[in-house]
FIBAFI-262144 format. One record per residue: residue in one letter; z, x, y of N, C-alpha, C in turn. Coordinates in steps of 0.2 Angstrom, whole numbers, padded with zeros to 4 digits, always signed. Atoms other than C-alpha are relative to their C-alpha. Layout:
# residues N
AZXYZXYZXY ...
//
This chain:
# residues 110
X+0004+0001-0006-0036+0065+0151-0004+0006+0002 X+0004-0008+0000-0042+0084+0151-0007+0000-0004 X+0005+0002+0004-0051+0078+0136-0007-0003+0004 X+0004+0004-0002-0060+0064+0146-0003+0005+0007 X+0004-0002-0005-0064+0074+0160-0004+0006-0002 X+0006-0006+0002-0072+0088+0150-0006-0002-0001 X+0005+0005+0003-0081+0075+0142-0004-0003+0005 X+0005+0002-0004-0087+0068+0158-0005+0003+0004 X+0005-0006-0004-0094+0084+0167-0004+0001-0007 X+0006-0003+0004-0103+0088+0151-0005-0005-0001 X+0003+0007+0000-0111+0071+0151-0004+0000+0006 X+0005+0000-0008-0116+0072+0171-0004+0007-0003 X+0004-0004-0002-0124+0089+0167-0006-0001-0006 X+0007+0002+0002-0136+0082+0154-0003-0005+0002 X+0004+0005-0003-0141+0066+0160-0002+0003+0008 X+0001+0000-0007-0142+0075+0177-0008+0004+0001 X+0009-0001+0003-0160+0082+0170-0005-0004+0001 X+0005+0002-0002-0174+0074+0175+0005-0009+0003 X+0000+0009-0001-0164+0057+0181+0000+0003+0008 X-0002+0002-0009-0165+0051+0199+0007-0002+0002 X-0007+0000-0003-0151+0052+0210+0003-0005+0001 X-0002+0007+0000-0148+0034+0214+0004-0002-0007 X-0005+0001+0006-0144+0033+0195+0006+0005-0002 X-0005-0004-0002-0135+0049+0195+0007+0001+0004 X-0007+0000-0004-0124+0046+0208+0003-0008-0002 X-0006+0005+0007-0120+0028+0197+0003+0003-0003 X-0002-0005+0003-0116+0040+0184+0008+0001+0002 X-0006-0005-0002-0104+0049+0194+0003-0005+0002 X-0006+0007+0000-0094+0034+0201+0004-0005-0005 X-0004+0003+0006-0092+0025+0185+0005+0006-0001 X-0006-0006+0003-0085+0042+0179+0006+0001+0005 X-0004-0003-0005-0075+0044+0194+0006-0005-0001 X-0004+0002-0002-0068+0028+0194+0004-0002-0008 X-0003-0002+0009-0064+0030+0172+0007+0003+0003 X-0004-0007+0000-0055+0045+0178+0007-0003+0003 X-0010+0002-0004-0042+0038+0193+0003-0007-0006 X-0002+0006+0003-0041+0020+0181+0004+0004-0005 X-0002-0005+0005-0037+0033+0167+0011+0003+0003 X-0007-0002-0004-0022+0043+0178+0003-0005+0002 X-0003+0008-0001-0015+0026+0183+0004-0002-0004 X-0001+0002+0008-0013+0023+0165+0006+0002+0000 X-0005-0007+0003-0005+0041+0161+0008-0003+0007 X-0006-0002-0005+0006+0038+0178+0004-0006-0002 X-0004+0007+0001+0012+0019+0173+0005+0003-0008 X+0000-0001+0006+0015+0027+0155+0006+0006+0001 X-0007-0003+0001+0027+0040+0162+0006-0001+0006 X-0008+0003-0001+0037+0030+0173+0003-0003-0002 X-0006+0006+0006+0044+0019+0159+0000+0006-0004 X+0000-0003+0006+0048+0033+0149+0008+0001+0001 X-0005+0002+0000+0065+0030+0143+0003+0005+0002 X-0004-0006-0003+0080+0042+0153-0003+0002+0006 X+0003-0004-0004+0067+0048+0166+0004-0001+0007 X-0003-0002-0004+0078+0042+0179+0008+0001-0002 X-0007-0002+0001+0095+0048+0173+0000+0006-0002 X+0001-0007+0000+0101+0065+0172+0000+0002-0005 X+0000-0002+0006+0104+0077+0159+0004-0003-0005 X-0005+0001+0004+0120+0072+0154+0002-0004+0000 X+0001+0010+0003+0117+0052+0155-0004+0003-0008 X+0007+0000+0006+0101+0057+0142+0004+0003-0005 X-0005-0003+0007+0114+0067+0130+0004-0003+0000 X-0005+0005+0002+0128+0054+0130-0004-0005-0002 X+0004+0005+0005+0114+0042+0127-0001+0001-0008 X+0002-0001+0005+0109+0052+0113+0005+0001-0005 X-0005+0002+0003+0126+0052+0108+0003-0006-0003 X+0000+0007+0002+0127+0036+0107-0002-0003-0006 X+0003+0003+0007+0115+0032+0097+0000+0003-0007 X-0002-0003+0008+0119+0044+0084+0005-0004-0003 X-0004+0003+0004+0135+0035+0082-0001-0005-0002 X+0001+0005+0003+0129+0020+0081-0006-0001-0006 X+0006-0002+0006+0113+0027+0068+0007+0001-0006 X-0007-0004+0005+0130+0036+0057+0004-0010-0003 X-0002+0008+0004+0138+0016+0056-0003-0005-0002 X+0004+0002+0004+0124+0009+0053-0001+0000-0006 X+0000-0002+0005+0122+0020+0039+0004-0001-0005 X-0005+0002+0003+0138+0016+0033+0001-0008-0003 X+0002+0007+0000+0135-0004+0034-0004+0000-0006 X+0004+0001+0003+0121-0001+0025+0000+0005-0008 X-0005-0004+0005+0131+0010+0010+0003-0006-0002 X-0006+0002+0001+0143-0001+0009-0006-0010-0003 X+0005+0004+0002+0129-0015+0007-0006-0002-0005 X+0003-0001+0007+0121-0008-0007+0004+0000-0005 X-0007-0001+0005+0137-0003-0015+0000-0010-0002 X-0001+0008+0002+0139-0024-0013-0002-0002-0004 X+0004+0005+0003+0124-0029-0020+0000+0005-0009 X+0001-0003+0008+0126-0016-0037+0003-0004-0003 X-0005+0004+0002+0142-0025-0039-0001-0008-0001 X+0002+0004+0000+0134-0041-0037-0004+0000-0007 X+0005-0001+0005+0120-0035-0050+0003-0001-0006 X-0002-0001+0005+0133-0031-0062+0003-0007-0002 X-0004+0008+0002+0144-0049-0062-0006-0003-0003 X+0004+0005+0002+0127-0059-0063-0003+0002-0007 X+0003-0003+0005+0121-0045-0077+0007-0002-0007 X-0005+0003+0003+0140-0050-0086-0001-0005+0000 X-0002+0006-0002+0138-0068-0082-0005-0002-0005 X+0006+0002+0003+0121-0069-0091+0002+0001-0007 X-0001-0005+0006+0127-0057-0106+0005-0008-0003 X-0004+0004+0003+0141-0070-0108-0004-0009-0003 X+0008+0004+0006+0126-0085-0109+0002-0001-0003 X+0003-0001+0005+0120-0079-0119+0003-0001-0008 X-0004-0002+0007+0133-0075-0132+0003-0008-0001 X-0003+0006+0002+0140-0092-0129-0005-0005-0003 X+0006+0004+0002+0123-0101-0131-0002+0001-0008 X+0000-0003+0005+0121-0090-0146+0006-0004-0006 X-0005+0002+0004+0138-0095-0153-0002-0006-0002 X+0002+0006-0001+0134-0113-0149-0005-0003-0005 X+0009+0001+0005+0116-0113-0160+0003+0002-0005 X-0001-0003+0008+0125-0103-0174+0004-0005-0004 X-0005+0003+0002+0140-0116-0176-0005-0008-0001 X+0004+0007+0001+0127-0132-0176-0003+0002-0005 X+0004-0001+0006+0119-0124-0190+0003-0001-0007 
//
């Protein structure tokens, strides 16, 4: 917002050179009304921000919270890999065997 209103006054002090004031003082109203639309924004953006009405120590049991349940997640998803390696491996046996059967099978027809 700092940004935009710096950017505004540097804007009104060139255009404000040779222009006529009718158009000038448009200028400055659009900008003015950039700026409150702008703040509105900023103001709607920080009363949803999560926690802002709870205290300190609702917002660190919150953040306790979610650790634990980030920690078993973690765990789920450990446990979930582990699965699927184990899985990897049976299906990676289960082909090997196939094979050796398929094999056996071609060798004894011959």
């Amino acid at each position: 917002m700092a940004r935009m209103f710096a950017n505004s006054v540097e804007f009104l002090n060139r255009v404000q050179v040779g222009q006529d004031q009718i158009k000038l003082k448009e200028n400055q109203q659009e900008i003015v009304q950039d700026v409150v639309k702008k703040a509105k924004q900023i103001e709607i953006l920080i009363d949803n921000l999560p926690g802002l009405r709870n205290t300190e120590q609702e917002q660190f049991d919150m953040i306790k919270e979610l650790n634990k349940e980030m920690q078993e997640a973690n765990l789920e998803y450990i446990k979930a890999v582990e699965d699927a390696e184990s899985l990897r491996k049976q299906i990676v046996e289960t082909i090997e065997i196939l094979c050796r059967d398929q094999s056996t099978a071609y060798n004894t027809e011959e």
